[in-house]
N, C-alpha and C positions, 0 to 999 in steps of 0.2 A: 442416252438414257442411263446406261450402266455407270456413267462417269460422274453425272447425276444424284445418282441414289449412293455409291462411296459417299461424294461429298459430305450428302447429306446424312449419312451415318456416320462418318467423319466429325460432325456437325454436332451431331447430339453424344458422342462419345468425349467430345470438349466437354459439353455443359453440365455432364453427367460426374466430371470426375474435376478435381480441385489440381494446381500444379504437381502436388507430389502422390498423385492418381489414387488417392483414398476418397469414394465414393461418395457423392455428399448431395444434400436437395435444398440447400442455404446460399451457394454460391461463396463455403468458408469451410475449411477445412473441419474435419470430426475433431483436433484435438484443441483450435481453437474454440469450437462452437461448445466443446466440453469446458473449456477456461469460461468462457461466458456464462455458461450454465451455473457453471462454481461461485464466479461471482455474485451473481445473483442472489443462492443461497445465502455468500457474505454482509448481503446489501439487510439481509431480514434480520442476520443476526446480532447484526451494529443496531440496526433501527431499535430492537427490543432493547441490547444495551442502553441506549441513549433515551429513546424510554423510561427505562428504570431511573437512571441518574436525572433526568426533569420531576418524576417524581417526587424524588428523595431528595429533591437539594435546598430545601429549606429545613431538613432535619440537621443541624449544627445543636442543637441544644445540650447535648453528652460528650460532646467537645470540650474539654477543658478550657477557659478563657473563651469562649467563643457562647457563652450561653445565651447573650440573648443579641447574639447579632444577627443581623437584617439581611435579607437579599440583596440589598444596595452596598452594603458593606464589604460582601462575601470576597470581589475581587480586588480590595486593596486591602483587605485585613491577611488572606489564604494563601492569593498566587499572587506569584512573581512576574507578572503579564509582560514588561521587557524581557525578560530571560526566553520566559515561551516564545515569543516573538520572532527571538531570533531563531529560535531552534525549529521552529515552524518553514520559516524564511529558508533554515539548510536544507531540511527536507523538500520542498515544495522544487528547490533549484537542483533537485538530485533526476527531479521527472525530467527536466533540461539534457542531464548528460547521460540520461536513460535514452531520451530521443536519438542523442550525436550518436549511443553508441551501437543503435540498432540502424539509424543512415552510415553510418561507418562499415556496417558486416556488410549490407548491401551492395555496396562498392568496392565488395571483400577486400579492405585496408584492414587489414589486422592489426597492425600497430595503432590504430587510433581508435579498432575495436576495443579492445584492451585496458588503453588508458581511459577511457570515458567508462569502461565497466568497473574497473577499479575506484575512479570517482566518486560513481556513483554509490559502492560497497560504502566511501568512505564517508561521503555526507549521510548516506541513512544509519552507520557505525555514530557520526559526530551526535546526530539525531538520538538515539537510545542514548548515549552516555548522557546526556541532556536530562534525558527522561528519566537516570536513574539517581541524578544530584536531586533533581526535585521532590523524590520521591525519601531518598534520605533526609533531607529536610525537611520534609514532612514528619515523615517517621522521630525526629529530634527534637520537633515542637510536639510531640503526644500524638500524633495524627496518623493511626496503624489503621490495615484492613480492618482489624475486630472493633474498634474505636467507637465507631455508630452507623446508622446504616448509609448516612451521607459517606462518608468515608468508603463504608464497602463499595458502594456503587460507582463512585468515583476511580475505585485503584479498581475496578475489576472493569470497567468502560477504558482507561487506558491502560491498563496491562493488557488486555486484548491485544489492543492495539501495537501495542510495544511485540509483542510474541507474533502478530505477521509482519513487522518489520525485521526483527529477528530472522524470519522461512527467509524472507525475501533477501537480504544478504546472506543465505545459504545458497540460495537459489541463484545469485548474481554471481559466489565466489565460484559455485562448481561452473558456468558459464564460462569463466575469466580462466579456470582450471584446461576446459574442453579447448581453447582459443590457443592459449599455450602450447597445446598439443599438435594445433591442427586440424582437431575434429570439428571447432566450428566455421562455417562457411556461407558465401552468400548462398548456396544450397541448399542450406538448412537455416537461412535467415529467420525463416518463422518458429524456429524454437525459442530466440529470441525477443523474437516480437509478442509470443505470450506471455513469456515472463515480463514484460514490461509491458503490458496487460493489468495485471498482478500489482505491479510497481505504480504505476497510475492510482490504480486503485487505492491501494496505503493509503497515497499521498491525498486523495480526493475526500475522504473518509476521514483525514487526521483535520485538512478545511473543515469538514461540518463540528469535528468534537473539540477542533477549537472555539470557535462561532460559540458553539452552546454552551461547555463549560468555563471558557473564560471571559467569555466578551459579555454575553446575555448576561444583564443584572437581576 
């Protein structure tokens, strides 16, 4: 009976506490289920974004050259829909070597933790530099934040976006930093696994504001 009741206090002292014994009633640790929670918040504040820019995106009229162009027009006259393409395409293949480099810590290879974290730093780096030619040539055709409110809503729906890929190769370099060291390990896998949490997310979010601002006529 005694051998019993351990077990079974045994039992519920597992189910009570996550691997790295921070108490939790989700089945996921507290500083995951707080990354979720964040997210979430992120998910409202894109949608307002994107929002606003469905709005405002037949306001072109205060556009210089652009006065009385059409919704149909918008994406061969505006963007460079090959260029985004690709630059979409590097982003989207960065979630890839997010995956290898959080199955790599779990198997604690360190060396192929490393290089897939670097990677990954590098494609969402290729990804902004992307986003910031465009934005200069934007800027060189007359096409500034203050310009009109099509304009605002557009550079402020992806510069958003552009400044959490930014965290996120802050957030993948100090990672790549910590590995270096030796402080990160299949022990602490799930530090990791949040930030590429995070990383997913970018990437899932830059899918929708591509869809909407460039492909949608």
């Amino acid at each position: 009976m005694a051998e019993t009741m351990t077990a079974a206090a045994d039992t519920g002292h597992h189910e009570a506490h996550d691997d790295h014994g921070h108490v939790t009633n989700t089945g996921i640790s507290n500083e995951k289920l707080g990354m979720w929670l964040f997210l979430g918040s992120e998910c409202l504040l894109f949608g307002g974004l994107i929002s606003t820019f469905l709005l405002y995106k037949k306001k072109l009229n205060t556009f210089p050259g652009f006065e009385n162009t059409t919704v149909n027009k918008l994406g061969a006259d505006l963007f460079d829909i090959p260029f985004t393409s690709v630059s979409s395409f590097v982003l989207l293949m960065s979630s890839l070597t997010m995956v290898l480099a959080v199955s790599s810590l779990q198997r604690d290879d360190q060396r192929r933790t490393r290089l897939w974290l670097m990677a990954t730093a590098l494609l969402g780096s290729t990804f902004l530099a992307g986003q910031v030619y465009e934005f200069t040539a934007f800027l060189n055709e007359g096409l500034g934040f203050t310009t009109n409110i099509f304009s605002s809503a557009f550079f402020t729906l992806t510069g958003f976006h552009g400044a959490h890929v930014l965290i996120g190769i802050v957030i993948l370099m100090t990672m790549y930093a910590q590995a270096l060291r030796g402080r990160l390990t299949s022990r602490n896998a799930e530090a990791l696994e949040i930030a590429g949490l995070y990383w997913h997310f970018v990437d899932v979010v830059w899918v929708v504001i591509f869809v909407v601002v460039y492909l949608i006529k």
